[in-house]
C-alpha positions in Angstrom: 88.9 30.7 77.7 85.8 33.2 77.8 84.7 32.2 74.2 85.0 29.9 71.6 87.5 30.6 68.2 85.5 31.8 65.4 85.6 29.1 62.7 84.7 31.4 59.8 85.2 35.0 58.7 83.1 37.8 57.2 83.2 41.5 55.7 80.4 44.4 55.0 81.1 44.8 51.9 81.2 42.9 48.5 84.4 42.2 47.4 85.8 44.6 45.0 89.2 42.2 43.5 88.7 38.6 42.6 91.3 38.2 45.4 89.5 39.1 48.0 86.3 37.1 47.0 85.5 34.4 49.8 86.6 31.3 48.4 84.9 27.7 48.0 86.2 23.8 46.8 86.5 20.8 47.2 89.5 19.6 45.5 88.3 19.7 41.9 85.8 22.4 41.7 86.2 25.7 43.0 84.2 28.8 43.4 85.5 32.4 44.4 82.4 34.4 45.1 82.4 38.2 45.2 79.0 38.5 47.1 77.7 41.5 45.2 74.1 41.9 45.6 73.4 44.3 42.6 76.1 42.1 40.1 76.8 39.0 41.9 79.8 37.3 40.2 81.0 33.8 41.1 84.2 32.7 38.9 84.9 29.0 38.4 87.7 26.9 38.6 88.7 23.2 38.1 91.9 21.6 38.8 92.1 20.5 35.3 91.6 23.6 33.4 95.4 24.2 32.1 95.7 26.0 28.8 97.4 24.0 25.7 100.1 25.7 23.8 103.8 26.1 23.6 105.9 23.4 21.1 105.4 19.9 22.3 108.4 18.9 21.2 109.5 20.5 24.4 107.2 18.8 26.3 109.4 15.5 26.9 112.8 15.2 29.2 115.8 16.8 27.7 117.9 13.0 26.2 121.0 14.0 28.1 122.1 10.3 29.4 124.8 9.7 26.8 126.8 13.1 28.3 126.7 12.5 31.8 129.8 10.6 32.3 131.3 13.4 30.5 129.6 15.9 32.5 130.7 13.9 35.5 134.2 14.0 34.8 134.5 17.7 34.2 132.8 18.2 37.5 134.7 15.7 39.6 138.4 17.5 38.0 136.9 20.7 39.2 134.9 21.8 36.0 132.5 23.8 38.3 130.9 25.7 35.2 130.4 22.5 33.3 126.8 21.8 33.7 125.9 25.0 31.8 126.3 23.3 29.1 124.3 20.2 29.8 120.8 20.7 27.9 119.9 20.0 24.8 119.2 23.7 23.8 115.8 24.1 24.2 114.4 27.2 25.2 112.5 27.7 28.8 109.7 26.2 28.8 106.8 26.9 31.4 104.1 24.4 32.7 100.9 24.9 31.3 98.8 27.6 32.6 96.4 27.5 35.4 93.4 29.4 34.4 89.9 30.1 35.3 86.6 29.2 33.3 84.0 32.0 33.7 81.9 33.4 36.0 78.4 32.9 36.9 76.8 36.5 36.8 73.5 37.1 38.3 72.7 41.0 38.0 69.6 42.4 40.1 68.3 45.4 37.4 65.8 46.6 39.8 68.1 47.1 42.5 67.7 50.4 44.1 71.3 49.9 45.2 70.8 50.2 49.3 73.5 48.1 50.8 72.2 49.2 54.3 72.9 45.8 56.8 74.6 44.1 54.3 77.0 41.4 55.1 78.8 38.6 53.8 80.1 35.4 55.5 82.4 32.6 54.9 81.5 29.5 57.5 84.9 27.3 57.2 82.8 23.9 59.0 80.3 24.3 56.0 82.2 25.7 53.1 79.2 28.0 52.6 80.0 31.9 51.7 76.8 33.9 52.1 75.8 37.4 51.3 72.8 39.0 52.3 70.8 42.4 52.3 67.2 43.5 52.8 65.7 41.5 50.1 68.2 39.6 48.6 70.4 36.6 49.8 72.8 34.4 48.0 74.8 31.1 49.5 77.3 28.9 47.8 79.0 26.3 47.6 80.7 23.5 46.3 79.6 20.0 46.9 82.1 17.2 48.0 79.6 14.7 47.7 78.4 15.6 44.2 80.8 17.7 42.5 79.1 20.4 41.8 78.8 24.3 42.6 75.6 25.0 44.3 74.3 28.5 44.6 70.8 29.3 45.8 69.7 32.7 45.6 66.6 34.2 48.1 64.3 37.1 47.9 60.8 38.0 48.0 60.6 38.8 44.3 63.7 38.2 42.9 64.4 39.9 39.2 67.8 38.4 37.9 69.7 38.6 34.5 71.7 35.3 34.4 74.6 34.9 32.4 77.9 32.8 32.1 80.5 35.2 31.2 84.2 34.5 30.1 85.4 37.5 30.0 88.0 37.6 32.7 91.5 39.2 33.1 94.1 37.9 30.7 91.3 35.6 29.1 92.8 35.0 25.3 91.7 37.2 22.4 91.4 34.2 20.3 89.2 32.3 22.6 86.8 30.3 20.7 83.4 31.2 22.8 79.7 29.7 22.2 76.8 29.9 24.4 73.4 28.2 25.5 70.6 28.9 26.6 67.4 26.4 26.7 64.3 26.3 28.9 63.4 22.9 30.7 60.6 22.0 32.7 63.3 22.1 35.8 64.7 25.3 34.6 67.0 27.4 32.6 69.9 24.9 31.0 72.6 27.2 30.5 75.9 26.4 29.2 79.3 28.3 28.1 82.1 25.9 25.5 85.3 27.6 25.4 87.5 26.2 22.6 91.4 27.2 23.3 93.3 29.4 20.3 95.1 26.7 18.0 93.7 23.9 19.8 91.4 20.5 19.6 90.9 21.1 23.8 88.0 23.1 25.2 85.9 23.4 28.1 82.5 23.9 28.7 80.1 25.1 31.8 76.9 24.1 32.5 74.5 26.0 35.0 71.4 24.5 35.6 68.9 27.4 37.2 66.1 25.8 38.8 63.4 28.9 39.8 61.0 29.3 42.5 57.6 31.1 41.4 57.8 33.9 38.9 58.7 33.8 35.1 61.6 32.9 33.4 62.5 33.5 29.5 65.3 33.6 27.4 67.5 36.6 27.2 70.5 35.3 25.2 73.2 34.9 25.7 71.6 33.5 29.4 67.8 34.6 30.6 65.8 36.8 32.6 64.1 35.5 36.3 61.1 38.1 37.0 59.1 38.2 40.4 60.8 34.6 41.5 61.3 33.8 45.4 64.3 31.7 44.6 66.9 30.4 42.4 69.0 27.5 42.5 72.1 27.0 40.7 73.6 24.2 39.5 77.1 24.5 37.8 80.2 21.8 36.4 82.7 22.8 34.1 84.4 19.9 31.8 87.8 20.1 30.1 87.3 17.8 26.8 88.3 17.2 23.3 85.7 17.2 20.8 82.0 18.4 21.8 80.7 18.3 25.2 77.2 16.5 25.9 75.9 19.1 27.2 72.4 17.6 27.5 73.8 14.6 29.3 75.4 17.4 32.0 72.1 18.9 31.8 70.1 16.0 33.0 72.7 15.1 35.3 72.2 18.3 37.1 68.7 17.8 37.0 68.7 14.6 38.8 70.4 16.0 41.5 67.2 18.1 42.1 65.4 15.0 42.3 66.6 12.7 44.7 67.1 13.8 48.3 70.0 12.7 50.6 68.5 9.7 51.8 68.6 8.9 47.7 64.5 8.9 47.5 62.7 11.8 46.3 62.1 15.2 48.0 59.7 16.0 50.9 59.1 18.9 52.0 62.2 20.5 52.4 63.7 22.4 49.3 66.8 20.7 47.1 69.3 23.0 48.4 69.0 21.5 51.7 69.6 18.2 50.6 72.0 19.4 48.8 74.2 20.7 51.7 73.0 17.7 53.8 75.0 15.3 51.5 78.1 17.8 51.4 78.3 18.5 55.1 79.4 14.7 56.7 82.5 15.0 54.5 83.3 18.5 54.5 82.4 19.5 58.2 84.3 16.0 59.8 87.4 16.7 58.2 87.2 20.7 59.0 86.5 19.7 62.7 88.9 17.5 63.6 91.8 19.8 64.8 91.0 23.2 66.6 93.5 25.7 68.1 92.0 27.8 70.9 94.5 31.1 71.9 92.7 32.5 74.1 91.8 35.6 72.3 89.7 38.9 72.8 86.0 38.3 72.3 85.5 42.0 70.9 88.5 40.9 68.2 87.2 37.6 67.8 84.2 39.4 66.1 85.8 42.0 64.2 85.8 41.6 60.1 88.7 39.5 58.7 90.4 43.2 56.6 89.4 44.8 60.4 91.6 42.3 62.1 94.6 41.9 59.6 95.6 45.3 60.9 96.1 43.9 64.2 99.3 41.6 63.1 99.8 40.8 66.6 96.1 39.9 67.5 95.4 36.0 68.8 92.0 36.0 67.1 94.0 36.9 64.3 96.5 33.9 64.3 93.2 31.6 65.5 91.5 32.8 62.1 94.0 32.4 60.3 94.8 28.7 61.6 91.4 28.0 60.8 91.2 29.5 57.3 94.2 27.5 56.5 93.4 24.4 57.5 89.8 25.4 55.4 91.5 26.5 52.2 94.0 23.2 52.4 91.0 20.7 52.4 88.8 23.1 50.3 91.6 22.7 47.3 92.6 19.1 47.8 90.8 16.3 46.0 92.0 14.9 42.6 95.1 17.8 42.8 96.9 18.5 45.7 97.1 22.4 46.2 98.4 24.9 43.3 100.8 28.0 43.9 97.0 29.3 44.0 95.1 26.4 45.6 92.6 26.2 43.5 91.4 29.1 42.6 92.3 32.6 40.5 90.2 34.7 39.0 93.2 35.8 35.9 94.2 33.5 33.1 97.9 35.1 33.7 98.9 33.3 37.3 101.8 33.8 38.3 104.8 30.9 37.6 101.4 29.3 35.9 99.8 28.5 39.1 101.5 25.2 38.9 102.6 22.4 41.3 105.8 24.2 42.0 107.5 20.7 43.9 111.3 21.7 44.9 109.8 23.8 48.2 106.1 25.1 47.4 103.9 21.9 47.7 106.0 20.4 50.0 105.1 23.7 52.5 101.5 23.6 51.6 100.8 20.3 52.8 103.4 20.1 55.5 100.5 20.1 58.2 98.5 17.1 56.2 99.6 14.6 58.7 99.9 16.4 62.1 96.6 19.2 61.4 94.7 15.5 60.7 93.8 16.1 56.6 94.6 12.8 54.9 92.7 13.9 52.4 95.2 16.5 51.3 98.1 13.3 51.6 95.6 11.9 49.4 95.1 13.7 46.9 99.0 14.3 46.7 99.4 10.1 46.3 97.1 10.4 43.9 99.3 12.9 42.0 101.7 10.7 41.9 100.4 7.7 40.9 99.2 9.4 37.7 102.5 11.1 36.8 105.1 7.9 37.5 105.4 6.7 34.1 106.8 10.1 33.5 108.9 10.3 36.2 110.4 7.2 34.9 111.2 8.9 31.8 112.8 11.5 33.5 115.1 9.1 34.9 115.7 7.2 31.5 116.3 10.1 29.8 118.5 12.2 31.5 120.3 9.8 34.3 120.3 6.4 32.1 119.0 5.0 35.4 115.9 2.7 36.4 113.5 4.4 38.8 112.1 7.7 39.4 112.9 11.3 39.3 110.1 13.7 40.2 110.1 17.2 37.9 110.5 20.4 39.8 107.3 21.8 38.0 104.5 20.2 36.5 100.9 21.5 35.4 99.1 18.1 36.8 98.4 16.5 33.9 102.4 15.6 33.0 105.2 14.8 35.0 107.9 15.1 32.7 111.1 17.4 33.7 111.1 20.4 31.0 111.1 23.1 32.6 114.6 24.2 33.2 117.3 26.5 31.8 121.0 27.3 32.3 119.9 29.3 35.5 117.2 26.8 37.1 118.9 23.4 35.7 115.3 22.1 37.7 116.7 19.0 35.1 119.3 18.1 37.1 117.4 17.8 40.6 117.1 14.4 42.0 115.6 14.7 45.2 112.1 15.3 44.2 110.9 12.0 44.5 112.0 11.6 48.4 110.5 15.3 49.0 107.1 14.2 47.3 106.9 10.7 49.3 107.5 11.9 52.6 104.2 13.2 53.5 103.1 9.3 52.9 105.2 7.9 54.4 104.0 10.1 57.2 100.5 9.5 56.6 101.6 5.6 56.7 103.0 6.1 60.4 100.1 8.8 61.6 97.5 5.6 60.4 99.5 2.4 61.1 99.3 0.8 57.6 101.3 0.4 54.7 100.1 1.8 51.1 101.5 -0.6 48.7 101.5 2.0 46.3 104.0 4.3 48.6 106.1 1.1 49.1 106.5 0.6 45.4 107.4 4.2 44.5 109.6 4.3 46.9 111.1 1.3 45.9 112.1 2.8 42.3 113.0 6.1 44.4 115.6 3.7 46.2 116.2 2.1 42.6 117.1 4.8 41.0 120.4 6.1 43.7 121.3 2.2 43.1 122.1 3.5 39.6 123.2 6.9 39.8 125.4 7.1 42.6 128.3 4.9 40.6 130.5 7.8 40.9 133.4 8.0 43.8 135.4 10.4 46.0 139.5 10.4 46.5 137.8 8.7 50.1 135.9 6.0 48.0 132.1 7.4 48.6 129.4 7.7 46.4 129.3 11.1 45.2 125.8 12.7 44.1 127.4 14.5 40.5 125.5 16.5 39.1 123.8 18.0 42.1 121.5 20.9 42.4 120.4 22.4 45.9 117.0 24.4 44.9 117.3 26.9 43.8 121.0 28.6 44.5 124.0 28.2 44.0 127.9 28.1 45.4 129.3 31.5 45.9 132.2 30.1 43.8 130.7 27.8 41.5 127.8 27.6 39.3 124.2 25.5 39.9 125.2 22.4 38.4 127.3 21.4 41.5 128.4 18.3 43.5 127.0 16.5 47.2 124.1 19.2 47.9 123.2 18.3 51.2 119.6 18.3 49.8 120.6 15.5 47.4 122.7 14.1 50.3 119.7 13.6 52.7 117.4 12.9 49.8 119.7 9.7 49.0 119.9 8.4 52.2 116.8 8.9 53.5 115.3 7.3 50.0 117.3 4.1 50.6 116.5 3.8 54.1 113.3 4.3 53.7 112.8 2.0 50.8 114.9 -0.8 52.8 111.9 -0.3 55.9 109.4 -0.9 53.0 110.8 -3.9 51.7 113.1 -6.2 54.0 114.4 -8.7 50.9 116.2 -5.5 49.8 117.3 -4.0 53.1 120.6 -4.8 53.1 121.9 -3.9 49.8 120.0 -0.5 50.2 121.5 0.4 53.9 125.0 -0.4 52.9 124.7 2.0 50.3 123.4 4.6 52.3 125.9 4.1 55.1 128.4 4.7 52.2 127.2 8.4 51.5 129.7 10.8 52.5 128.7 13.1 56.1 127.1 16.8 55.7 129.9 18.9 56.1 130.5 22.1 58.3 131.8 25.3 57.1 134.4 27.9 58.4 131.5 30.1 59.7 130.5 26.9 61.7 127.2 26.1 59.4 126.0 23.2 57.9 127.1 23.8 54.5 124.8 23.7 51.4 127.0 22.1 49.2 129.1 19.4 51.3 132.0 18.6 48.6 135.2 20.8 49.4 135.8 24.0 48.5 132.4 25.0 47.3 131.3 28.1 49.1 127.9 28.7 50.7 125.5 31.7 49.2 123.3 32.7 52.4 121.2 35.4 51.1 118.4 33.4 49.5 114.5 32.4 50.0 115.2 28.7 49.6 116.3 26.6 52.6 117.1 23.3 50.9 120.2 22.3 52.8 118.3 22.1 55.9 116.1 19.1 54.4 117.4 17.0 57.2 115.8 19.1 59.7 112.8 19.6 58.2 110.9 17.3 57.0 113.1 14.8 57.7 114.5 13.7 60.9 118.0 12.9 60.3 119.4 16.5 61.9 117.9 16.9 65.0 118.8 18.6 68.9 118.0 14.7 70.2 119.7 12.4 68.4 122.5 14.4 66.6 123.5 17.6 68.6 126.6 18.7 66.8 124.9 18.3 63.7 121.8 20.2 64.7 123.9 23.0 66.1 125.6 23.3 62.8 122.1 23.4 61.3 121.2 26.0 63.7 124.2 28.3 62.8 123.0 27.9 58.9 119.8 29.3 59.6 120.6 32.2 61.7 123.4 32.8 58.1 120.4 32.4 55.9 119.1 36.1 54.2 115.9 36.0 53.4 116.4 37.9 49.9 113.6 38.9 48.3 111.1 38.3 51.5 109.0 35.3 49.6 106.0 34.0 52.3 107.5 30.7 51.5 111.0 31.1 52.5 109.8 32.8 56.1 107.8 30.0 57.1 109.9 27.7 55.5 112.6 28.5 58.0 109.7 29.0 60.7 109.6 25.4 60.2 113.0 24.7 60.5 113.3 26.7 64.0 110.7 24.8 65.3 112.4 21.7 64.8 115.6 22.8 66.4 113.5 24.2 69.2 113.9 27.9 68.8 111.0 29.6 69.6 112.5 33.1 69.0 113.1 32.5 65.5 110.1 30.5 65.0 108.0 34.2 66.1 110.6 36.5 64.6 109.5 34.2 60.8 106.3 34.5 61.7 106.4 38.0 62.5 107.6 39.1 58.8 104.7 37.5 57.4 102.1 39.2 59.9 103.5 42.0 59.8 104.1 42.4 56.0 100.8 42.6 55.1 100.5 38.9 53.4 97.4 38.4 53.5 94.0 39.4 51.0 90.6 40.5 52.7 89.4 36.7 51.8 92.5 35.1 54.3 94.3 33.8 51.1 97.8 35.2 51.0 100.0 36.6 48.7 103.6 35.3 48.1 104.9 38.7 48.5 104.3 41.8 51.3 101.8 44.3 50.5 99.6 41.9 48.7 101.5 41.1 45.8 101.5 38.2 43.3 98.3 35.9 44.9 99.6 32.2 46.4 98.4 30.0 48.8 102.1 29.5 50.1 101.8 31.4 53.7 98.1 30.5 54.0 98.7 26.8 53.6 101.9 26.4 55.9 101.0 29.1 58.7 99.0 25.9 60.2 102.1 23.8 59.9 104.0 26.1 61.4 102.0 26.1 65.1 101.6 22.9 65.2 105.4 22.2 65.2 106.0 24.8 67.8 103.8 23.4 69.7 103.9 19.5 69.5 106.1 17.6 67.2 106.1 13.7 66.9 108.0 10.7 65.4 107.2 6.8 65.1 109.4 6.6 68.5 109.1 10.7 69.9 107.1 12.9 71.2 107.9 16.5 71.8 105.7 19.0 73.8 106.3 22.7 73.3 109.3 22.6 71.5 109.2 26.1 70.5 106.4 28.0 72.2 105.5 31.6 71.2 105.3 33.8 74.0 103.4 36.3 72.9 100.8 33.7 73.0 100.5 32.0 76.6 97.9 30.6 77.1 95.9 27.9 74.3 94.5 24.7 73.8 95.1 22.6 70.8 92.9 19.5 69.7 92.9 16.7 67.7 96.2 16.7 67.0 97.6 13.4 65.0 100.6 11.7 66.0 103.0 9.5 64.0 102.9 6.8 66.8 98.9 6.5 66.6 97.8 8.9 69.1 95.3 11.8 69.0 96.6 14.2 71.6 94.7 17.7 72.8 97.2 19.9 74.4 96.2 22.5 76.9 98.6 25.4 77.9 99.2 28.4 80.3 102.0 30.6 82.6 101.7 27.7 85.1 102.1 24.8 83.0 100.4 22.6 80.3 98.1 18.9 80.4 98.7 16.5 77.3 96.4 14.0 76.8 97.1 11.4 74.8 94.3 8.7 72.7 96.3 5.9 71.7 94.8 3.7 69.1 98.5 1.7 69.3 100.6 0.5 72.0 104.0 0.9 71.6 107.1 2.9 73.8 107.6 6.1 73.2 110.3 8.6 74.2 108.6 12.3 76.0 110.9 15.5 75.6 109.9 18.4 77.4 111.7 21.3 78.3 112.7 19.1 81.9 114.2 16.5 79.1 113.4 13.3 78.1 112.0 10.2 79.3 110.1 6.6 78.4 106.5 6.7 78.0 104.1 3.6 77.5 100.9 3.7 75.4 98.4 1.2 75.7 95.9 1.4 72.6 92.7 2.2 74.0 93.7 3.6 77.1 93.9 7.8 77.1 97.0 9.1 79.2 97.4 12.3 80.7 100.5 14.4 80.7 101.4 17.2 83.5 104.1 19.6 82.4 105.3 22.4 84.9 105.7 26.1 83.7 109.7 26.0 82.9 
């Protein structure tokens, strides 16, 4: 290794698209900043901005529980168009938009406009995107220890026009917009309310400008900074009914300029570095913590980020982008869990609403959490949850009849209630959300060695809820899962409302099982109900079918891989423990099209190969999305090639998707280059987290590869390798070493 991995990126110009604007968070906030110098824009975001409207009527689970053993009986005689018919006739109905709030605009009139050595930065251990040219230099970011967006602004006599502007693509014509402007002893207060058309909810931004030397006077609707050396900037944004206190923000902000980070007040050094001294123990230790070394070109290494994305094949490109996604998951994660978008977008139209799309997208997003050592993105899932379970046992009520919990294929993060649905997308009738959404903590359970007593009560009325649904019976006597939905296809022969998806299948089982580990007093009432569940079945092409009740044909062109949920992320299929199954698996994949080339359903089945330890198709998924031009200037991707339709999908998961090539783990397994890329040889992987309470660093090469292992449990452990497998005792405390030869 001649040099370390770059652990940021940079351009030379401003960006021109509120795509390619370097991007901040930290998991409420978030900032995308352009890093103009002559009109420097910074838009911001919260996770809670989500624009009211629609007829909330809607807004509540379809009452369908009196029809479903009718609905059940046409489907079990072979009704396969019956569930068409099972709504109460509502119209679509969408989530609630995602949207920006404004941006902060700083424009320099006295600019001669000589960009000459400009440059602007993105450090992923700090969070900090900097511009800078001769006379003018600008760093922000946004604070995870005080929840604000800091920007502080340099120069040697700095002339700025400050202004909080709302006027961004797709904002509403009937906006309700007021602004403020007052001068304070610490500076200009400046705040922006936003009242939403036909609507008591609003939202207001407050900057507070604190200014270094020079003059400063109001220019509504913001104010003019003349001859100043400096400028800090101090923004929230607040979704509320009623009227904001904006004085109370105001002197909020302001006491953040007083106290420094040892929480007396300032010495010599200026706010902003106390500022970023508080942010910087929980931003850079959880950016740190895993790193991924390939070996790459110096000279690429330093190239810009839009330089490098046309060199697909590059190492420094896949190291970059490893380390941008591990950034942008932790930057977005904090009372929300990532969007379709993260957390950011500079249009109030996002695409599918920028929501928390839960029957593949989130799921893929966070599927490193565990592994890429984030529990702060598990965390802010579980958090997700909690708030939205009361819902979620609506959905249940109203639809199934049943106790427990069924999870919504969409929801805006506020509600959790299943309405968005319609006779092509019955999203109503999908019941394995709840097992999807709780696996990543019941992996962060294993990776840290506790038990959340939150987890093991929602997965309790996950279990609860199967207990009363599957009542229904085969000619065999097994528990049949009707209605049944495998996201988001259907049977070549049949219609979407189907029976035994093997999503719903693995799901079910893997709920009760689960559940009985959780809570022993109900462990054998649980497993014998899972043991009842009828096998996946295989097709005549030799594939795992999607659908495993007879007759029901598979449909293989599509983006969506939700038959191989046993694979990945569960462990029920795999090469070790269930071989015939796994081959079947294995056949359904190389079947599966990838339709209309969505970022999500390549790495998605990335994911999938890795697990069933194919490394060709694991490079040949990976491939379409470097190649394809996925990715924006600011290493956020789009879900389409060429750039289209903005999504954090690929830029999320393409750390996911490394990590299982290259070490994959269970409570009782570990695996060591299960699918290994060859046009990468050579690496070295840290930090790693296990789900048997290791850390393990893997280092790799043509002649072979060293694991080493820090336990913090003992336990026996089972080592695959491409030699096979064999027992391996940890003792907490004490590291172990691992030799592999070069196959």
């Amino acid at each position: 290794m001649t040099s370390a991995p770059v652990h940021g990126t940079w351009e030379p110009r401003p960006a021109a698209r509120w795509e390619d604007a370097f991007l901040s968070g930290n998991g409420h906030h978030g900032a995308l900043v352009f890093g103009d110098p002559d009109d420097e824009r910074t838009v911001v975001t919260h996770h809670t901005l989500v624009r009211p409207g629609g007829d909330d009527a809607y807004r509540l689970p379809p009452r369908l529980a009196d029809r479903l053993p009718g609905l059940q009986d046409r489907l079990l005689s072979g009704d396969l168009t019956a569930a068409e018919d099972f709504t109460d006739g509502r119209p679509l109905q969408w989530v609630r938009p995602f949207h920006p709030a404004f941006q902060v605009r700083l424009r320099r009139p006295d600019t001669d406009g000589d960009r000459h050595g400009y440059r602007r930065t993105l450090d992923f251990a700090t969070g900090v995107a900097q511009a800078a040219v001769t006379g003018w230099t600008s760093r922000v970011f946004v604070s995870r220890a005080d929840d604000v967006i800091v920007q502080y602004v340099t120069g040697p006599a700095l002339t700025l026009d400050l202004t909080l502007d709302h006027r961004l693509p797709g904002a509403p014509t009937g906006l309700g917009v007021g602004h403020g402007a007052v001068l304070t002893p610490e500076g200009a207060l400046l705040s922006l309310r936003a009242r939403y058309p036909d609507s008591d909810l609003a939202y207001t931004g407050v900057t507070l400008a604190a200014v270094t030397g020079g003059r400063t006077r109001l220019a509504p609707p913001g104010v003019r900074v003349e001859g100043a050396r400096s400028v800090l900037l101090l923004t929230r944004v607040r979704r509320h009914t009623g009227d904001a206190d904006v004085a109370a923000e105001g002197r909020a902000l302001r006491e953040l300029l007083h106290t420094a980070s040892d929480g007396v007040p300032h010495g010599p050094r200026h706010p902003y570095d106390d500022l970023l001294g508080r942010h910087l123990p929980r931003h850079r230790t959880a950016y740190e913590r895993v790193t991924l070394d390939l070996a790459a070109d110096p000279d690429e290494r330093a190239l810009p980020g839009s330089e490098l994305l046309t060199r697909p094949r590059s190492a420094a490109l896949l190291e970059r982008l490893f380390a941008a996604g591990r950034y942008h998951l932790l930057s977005s994660s904090g009372l929300c869990p990532p969007r379709l978008t993260g957390l950011w977008t500079g249009d109030w139209d996002t695409a599918w609403a920028g929501a928390f799309t839960h029957d593949a997208n989130l799921n893929l997003q966070t599927a490193s959490a565990a592994a890429a050592a984030l529990p702060e993105v598990t965390e802010a899932l579980a958090a997700l949850i909690r708030r939205q379970l009361p819902d979620w046992r609506d959905n249940a009520r109203a639809v199934f009849g049943t106790r427990g919990v069924v999870a919504p294929a969409h929801s805006d993060g506020e509600s959790g209630h299943s309405y968005h649905f319609s006779r092509e997308y019955p999203l109503h009738l999908w019941t394995a959300g709840a097992d999807w959404l709780l696996k990543p903590l019941v992996d962060h359970d294993e990776t840290y060695g506790g038990r959340d007593p939150h987890t093991a009560a929602a997965l309790a009325e996950a279990a609860l809820f199967y207990e009363d649904f599957l009542t229904r019976t085969d000619a065999r006597g097994r528990p049949v899962v009707v209605p049944s939905y495998s996201p988001e296809n259907r049977p070549a022969n049949g219609s979407w409302g189907a029976l035994n998806a093997a999503m719903d299948l693995s799901a079910a089982r893997h709920a009760l099982l689960t559940a009985a580990a959780y809570h022993p007093e109900d462990a054998d009432r649980r497993r014998a109900l899972a043991d009842r569940l009828p096998p996946h079945r295989t097709n005549a092409d030799g594939a795992l079918a999607e659908w495993a009740w007879p007759g029901l044909e598979d449909s293989y062109d599509h983006r969506h891989l939700s038959h191989l949920y046993g694979v990945w992320p569960l462990e029920e299929i795999t090469p070790y423990d269930t071989p015939d199954l796994a081959a079947a698996a294995h056949r359904a994949l190389e079947l599966r099209g990838a339709e209309n080339d969505s970022a999500h359903g390549h790495l998605h089945h990335a994911l999938i190969a890795a697990r069933l330890r194919d490394g060709g198709r694991v490079a040949h998924a990976l491939g379409q999305v470097l190649d394809g031009d996925f990715f924006h200037a600011s290493l956020m991707s789009a879900h389409y090639p060429r750039r289209d339709v903005y999504n954090a999908d690929a830029a999320h998961t393409l750390p996911a998707v490394l990590i299982e090539a290259l070490v994959q783990s269970t409570p009782g397994r570990l695996v060591l280059l299960p699918a290994p890329l060859p046009a990468y040889p050579s690496g070295r992987l840290t930090g790693v987290r296990t789900r048997f309470g290791a850390v393990l660093d893997l280092t790799w090469s043509p002649d072979g590869a060293t694991a080493v292992l820090h336990p913090t449990r003992t336990c026996r452990i089972d080592l695959w390798t491409s030699a096979g497998a064999e027992p391996l005792d940890l003792a907490a405390g004490e590291d172990r070493v691992l030799s592999l030869k070069a196959r």
